[in-house]
N, C-alpha and C positions, 0 to 999 in steps of 0.2 A: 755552840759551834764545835763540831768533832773534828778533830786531826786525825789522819792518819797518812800512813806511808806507801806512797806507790811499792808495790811486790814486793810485800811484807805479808806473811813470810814465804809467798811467791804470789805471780800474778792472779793464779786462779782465785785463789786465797784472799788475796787484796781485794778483788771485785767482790766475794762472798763478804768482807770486811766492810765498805761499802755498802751494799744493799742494808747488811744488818744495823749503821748507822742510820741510814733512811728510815728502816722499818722501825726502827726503834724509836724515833722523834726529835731527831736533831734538827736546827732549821737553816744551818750553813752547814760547809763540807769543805777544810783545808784538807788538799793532796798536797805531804811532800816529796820532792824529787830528791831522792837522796844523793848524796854527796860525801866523796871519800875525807872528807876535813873540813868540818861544818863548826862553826861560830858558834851557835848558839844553843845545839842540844847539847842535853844532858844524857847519861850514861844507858839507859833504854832507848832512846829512840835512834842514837849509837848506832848500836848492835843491831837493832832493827834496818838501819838504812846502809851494815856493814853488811845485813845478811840478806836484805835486797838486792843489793851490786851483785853481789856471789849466784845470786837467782836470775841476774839476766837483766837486770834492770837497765834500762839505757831511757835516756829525754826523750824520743819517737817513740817510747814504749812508754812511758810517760803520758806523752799527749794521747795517745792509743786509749788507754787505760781512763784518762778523763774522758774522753767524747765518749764511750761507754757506757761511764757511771751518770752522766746527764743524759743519755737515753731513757732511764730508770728514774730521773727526778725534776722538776722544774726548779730546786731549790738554788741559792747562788752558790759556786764552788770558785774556792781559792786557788791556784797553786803556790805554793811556798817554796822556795830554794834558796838555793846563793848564787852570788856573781857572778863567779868562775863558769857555771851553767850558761846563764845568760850573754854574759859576753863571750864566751867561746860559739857562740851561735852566730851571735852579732844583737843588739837589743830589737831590731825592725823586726827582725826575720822572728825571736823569741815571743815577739808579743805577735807577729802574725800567728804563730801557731796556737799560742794560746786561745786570742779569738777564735780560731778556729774548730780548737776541741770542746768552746761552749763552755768556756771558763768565763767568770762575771770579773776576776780581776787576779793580782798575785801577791803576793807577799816576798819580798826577798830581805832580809836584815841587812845584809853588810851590802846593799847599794840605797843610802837614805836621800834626803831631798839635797841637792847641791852637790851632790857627789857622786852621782848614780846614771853617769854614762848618758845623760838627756831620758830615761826610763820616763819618769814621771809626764814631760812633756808630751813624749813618744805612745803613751797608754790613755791620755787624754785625748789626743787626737785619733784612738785608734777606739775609743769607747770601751774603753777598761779602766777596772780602779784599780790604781798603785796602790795598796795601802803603808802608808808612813807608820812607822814605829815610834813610840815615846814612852820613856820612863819616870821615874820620879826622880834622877839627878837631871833628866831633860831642861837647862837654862828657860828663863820664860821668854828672852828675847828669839831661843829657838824655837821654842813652843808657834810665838806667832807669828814664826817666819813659815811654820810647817803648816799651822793653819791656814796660811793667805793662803795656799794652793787650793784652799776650798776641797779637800777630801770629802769623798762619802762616805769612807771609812777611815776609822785609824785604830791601831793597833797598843794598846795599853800594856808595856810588862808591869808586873807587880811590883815587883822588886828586880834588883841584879843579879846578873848571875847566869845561869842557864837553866834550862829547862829542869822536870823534875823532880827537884827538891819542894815540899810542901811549906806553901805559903800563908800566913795566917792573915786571914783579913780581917784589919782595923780601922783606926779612925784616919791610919793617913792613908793609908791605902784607898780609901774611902775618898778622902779631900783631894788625891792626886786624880780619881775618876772624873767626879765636880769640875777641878779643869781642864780633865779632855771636852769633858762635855760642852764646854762654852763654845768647841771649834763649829758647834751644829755637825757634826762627823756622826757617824755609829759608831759607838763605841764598843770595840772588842778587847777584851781583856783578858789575858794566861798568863802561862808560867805558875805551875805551881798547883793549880788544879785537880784537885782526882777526888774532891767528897763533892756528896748533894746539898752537904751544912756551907760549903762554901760557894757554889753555884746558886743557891738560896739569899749568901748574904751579899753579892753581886749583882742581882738581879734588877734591885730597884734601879741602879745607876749605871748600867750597862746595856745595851742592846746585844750582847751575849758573850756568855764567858766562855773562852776555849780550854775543852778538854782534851789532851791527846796521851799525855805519858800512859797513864789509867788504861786506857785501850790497849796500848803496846805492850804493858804489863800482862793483862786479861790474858793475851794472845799470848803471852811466854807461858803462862803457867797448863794452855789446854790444850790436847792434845789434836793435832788439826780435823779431826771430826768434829770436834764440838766447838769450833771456833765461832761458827757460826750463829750460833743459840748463845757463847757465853759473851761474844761482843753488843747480843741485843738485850741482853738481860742487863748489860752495863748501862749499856747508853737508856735500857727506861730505867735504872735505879737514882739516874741524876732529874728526872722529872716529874 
């Protein structure tokens, strides 16, 4: 699963970001909607969704942006944001648009299961996947309280913390996967992501690990002509 940033490092851009993830062989596609004071990223994807805003970014330019890039793909695509998005919309209204731009479901962190404005309700009946977040301090009595919602996804951090920073996968990381998996969910798993040694040692017990820092990086160091060739050269070095 590829991450990346709506109009990063501007829209045109983003789209060309986009395609080169498809052509490259990713088999999900989170868009994030950036947000001026975000939970959960780390110091690249930052800067990245500080220098989105600066480029024009807005949520209708957002959903724009997705119904687009599912022109180009059958694949299922996330959007990922926060709250503050969502409810400044209203959540009916957020997830109508989302259906609408041919997004398969969303991701938002800080609105979880019991706390999240009726979301999760509101996206079941709308025929979209919420997906739930969990970690390894995740309690087990929350675990299967998150489960009963019967997800078709759920989202695994590795560790705590925020995005970013390189995670080493071991044995518990490994055992904490094991009890996603009992939820019958797909399991997605990031945070910490950016080698093929660790997309390799994920594999067997994930239904796909998200990569997004790695890209955001690629995209800082190239010069925007060659954005395009070095985001695909990324996304086939993890497969």
């Amino acid at each position: 699963m590829a991450h990346m940033v709506a109009y990063y490092p501007d829209r045109e851009s983003s789209m060309e970001v986009a395609r080169s993830l498809v052509r490259g062989g990713c088999s999900l596609l989170e868009i994030q909607f950036p947000f001026s004071d975000p939970t959960a990223d780390g110091m690249y994807i930052q800067r990245a969704s500080d220098s989105a805003i600066a480029a024009g970014f807005t949520p209708a330019g957002g959903f724009s942006l997705t119904a687009e890039i599912k022109k180009h793909t059958n694949m299922p695509i996330f959007i990922m944001g926060y709250a503050n998005t969502v409810v400044s919309f209203g959540v009916e209204k957020f997830l109508k648009l989302v259906r609408i731009s041919g997004a398969t479901g969303l991701i938002i962190p800080d609105l979880p299961p019991d706390y999240d404005e009726g979301l999760f309700e509101s996206a079941l009946r709308t025929g979209l996947s919420a997906v739930p977040i969990i970690c390894p301090a995740t309690r087990n009595e929350r675990l299967e309280r998150i489960f009963s919602l019967a997800p078709e996804y759920v989202y695994a951090v590795l560790r705590k913390g925020i995005t970013g920073k390189y995670t080493r996968i071991g044995e518990s990381n490994v055992h904490f996967l094991q009890k996603a998996a009992l939820s019958g969910a797909k399991v997605l798993a990031g945070f910490g992501v950016s080698t093929k040694q660790q997309v390799d040692a994920l594999s067997p017990h994930v239904y796909a690990a998200v990569v997004g820092t790695a890209f955001v990086r690629e995209i800082m160091k190239n010069r925007p002509e060659n954005i395009r060739e070095a985001v695909y050269r990324k996304m086939k070095g993890f497969l």
